[in-house]
C-alpha distance (Angstrom), angle and dihedral (degrees) to the residues before:
residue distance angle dihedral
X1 . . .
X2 3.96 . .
X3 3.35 137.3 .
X4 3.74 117.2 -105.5
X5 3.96 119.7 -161.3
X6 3.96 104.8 -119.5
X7 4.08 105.9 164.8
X8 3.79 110.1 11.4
X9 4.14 133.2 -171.5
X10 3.61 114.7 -142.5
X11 3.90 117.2 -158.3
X12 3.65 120.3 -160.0
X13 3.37 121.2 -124.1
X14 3.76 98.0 -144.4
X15 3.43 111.2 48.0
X16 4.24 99.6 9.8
X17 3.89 95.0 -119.9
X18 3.60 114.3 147.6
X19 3.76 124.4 -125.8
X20 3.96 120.8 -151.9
X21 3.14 144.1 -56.8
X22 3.87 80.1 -102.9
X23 3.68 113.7 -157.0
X24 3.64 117.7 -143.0
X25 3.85 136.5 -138.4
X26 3.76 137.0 -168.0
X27 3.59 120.6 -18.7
X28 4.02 107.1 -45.9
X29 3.85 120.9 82.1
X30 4.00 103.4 -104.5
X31 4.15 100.8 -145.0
X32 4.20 127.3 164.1
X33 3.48 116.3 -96.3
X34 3.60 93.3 -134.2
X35 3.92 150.0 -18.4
X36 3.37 119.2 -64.3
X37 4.43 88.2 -157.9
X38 4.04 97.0 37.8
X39 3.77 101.5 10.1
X40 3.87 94.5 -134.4
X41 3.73 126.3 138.1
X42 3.56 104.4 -132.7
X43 3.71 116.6 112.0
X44 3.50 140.8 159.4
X45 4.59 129.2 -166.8
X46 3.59 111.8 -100.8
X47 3.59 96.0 -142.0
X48 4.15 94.4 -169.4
X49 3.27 87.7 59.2
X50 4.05 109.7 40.7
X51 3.53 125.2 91.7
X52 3.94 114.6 -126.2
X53 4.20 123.5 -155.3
X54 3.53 118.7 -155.6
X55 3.82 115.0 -115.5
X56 4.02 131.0 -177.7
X57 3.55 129.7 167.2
X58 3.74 126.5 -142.6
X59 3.71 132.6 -179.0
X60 4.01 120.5 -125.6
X61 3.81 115.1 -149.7
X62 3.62 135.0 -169.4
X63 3.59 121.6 -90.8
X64 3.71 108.6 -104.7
X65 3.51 96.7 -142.7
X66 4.09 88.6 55.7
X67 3.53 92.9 53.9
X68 3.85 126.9 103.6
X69 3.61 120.5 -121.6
X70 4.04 116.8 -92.8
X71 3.73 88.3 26.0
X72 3.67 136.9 109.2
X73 3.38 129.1 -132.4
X74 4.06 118.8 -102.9
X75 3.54 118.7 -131.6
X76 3.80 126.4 -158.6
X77 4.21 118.6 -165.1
X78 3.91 99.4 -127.9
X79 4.14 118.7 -166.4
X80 3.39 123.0 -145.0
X81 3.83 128.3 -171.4
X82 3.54 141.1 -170.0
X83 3.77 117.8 -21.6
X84 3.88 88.3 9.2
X85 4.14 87.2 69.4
X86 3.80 116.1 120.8
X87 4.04 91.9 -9.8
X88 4.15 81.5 128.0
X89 3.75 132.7 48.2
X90 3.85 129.1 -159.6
X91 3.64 111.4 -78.8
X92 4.04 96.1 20.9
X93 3.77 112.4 128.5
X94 3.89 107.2 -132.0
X95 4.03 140.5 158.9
X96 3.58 114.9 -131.8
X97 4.00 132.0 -165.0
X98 3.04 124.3 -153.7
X99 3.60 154.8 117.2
X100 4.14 119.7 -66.1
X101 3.89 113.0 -139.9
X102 3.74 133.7 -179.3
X103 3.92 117.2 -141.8
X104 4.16 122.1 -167.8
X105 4.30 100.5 -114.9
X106 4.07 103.1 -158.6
X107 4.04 87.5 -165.2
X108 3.83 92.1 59.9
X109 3.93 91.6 41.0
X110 4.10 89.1 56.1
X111 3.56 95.5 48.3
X112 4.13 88.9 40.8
X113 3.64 101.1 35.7
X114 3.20 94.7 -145.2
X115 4.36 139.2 77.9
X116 3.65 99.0 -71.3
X117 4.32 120.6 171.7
X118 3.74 124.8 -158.1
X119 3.62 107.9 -144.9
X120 3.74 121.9 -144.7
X121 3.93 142.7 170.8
X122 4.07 122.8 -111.6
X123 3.71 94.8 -154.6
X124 4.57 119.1 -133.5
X125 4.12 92.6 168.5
X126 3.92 144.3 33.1
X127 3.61 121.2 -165.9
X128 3.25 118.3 177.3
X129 4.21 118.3 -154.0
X130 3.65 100.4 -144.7
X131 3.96 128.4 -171.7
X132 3.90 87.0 -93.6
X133 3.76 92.9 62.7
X134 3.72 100.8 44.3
X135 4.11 82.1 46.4
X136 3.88 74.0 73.8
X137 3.73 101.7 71.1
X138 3.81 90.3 55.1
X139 3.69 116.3 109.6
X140 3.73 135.6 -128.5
X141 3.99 92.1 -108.0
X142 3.98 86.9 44.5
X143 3.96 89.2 58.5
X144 3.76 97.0 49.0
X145 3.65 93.2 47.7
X146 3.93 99.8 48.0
X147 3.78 81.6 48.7
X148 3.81 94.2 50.0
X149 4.00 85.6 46.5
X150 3.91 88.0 56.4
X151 3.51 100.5 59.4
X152 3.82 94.2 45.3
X153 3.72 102.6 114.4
X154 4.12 84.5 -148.8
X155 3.75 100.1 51.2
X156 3.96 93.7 109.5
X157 3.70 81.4 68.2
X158 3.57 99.9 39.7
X159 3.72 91.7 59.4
X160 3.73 97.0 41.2
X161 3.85 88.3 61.9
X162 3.74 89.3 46.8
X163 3.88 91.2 69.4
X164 3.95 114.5 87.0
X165 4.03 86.5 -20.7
X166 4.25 83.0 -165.5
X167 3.25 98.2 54.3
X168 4.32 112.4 90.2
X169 3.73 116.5 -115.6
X170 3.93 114.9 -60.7
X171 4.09 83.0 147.1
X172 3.55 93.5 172.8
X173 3.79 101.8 58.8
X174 4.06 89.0 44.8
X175 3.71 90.9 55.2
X176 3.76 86.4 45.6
X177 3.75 91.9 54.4
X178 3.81 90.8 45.5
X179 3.73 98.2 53.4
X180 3.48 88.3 50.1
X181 3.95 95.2 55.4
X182 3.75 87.1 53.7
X183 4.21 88.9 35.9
X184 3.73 114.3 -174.5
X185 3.82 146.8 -101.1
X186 3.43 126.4 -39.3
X187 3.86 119.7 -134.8
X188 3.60 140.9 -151.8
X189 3.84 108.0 -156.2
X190 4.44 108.3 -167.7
X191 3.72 120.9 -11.1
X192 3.63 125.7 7.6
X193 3.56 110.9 -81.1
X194 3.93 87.3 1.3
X195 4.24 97.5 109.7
X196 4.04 131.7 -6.3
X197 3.59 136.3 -159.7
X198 3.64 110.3 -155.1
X199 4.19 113.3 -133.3
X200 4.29 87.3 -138.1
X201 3.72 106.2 129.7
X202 3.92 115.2 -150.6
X203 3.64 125.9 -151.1
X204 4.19 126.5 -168.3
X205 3.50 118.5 -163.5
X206 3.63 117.9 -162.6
X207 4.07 121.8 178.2
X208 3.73 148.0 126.3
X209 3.35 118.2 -75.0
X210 3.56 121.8 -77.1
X211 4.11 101.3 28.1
X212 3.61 94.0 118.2
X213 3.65 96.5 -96.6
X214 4.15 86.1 138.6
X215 3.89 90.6 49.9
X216 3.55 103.7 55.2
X217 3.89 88.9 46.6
X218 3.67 84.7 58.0
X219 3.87 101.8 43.1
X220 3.92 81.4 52.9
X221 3.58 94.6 51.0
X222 3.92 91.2 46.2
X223 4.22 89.6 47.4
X224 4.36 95.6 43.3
X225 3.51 109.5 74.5
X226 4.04 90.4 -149.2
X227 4.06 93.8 40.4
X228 4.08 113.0 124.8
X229 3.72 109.7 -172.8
X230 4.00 109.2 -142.4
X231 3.56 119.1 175.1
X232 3.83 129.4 -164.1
């Protein structure tokens, strides 16, 4: 998060008089072209006096799960100001409104050679999709059978042979992998809001090559909505 100047005092440097508050627009500093008391162009910001926004950028991805095979996913720099600060954290899915602006980028113009814009979102709204909402697109039939599933006194083992069904055994690492699709519970440790112990579950797998380490990373990608598979 930085500060973004929003209403700013200039003070000449000649004669002290103060110019302002000035409010600024877009992305260029908006100063007065000279004194009104000496009519010199000198200024400097009174920083006592000016009024600061906060302003953060963030960058909005693709879903993973939306995107077509052999493709990327496109990214779009998204600003958000004021209230909007911190109302998303990385790896959230959200929908954001807003309004879609073109700025002039010099770097891509020298490697170009030509006018080239960078576009970019000004952010009005944040909506976040949580777990209850996409609870929503589950059927009647869906319900009943996760509920049957819950009260079957096997269904440890039923979802451990769910994960990478063709690869042999190696029980232990799918359970691992399950648990930490359904991760754990989070904790507050002291006061409210004083220390928290995230419920994420990590898992390191460490083999030779060629024991499937690669595939179960990528039949956990394919079964988590939020999973990106990176490689190195």
């Amino acid at each position: 998060v930085f500060p973004q100047l929003q209403n700013v005092v200039f003070d000449c440097l000649v004669c002290g008089y103060s110019v302002g508050p000035v409010a600024q627009r877009g992305e260029k500093e908006v100063s007065p072209l000279s004194c009104p008391q000496c009519q010199k162009r000198s200024f400097r910001v009174n920083y006592a006096r000016t009024v600061f926004r906060n302003y953060q950028t963030v960058t909005l991805q693709e879903s993973p799960g939306q995107v077509p095979p052999g493709r990327l996913p496109r990214s779009l720099e998204v600003i958000l100001l004021n209230d909007l600060i911190d109302t998303t954290k990385p790896g959230e899915e959200v929908e954001i409104t807003g309004v879609y602006r073109n700025t002039f980028d010099p770097l891509l113009n020298h490697h170009q050679g030509f006018p080239v814009f960078a576009t970019m979102m000004e952010a009005n709204y944040v909506e976040q999709r949580t777990s209850h909402q996409e609870s929503h697109h589950l059927t009647q039939e869906d319900q009943e059978a996760i509920l049957a599933l819950s009260r079957d006194p096997n269904v440890v083992r039923r979802i451990v042979a769910s994960i990478a069904p063709s690869i042999y055994g190696q029980e232990e690492i799918k359970l691992g992998l399950a648990l930490s699709l359904v991760a754990g519970q989070e904790k507050e440790v002291g006061e409210v809001g004083q220390h928290r112990i995230r419920g994420d579950i990590n898992v390191l797998l460490l083999g030779d090559p060629g024991t499937a380490k690669s595939q179960f990373l990528k039949y956990v990608s394919k079964v988590a909505h939020r999973a990106v598979y990176t490689t190195r």
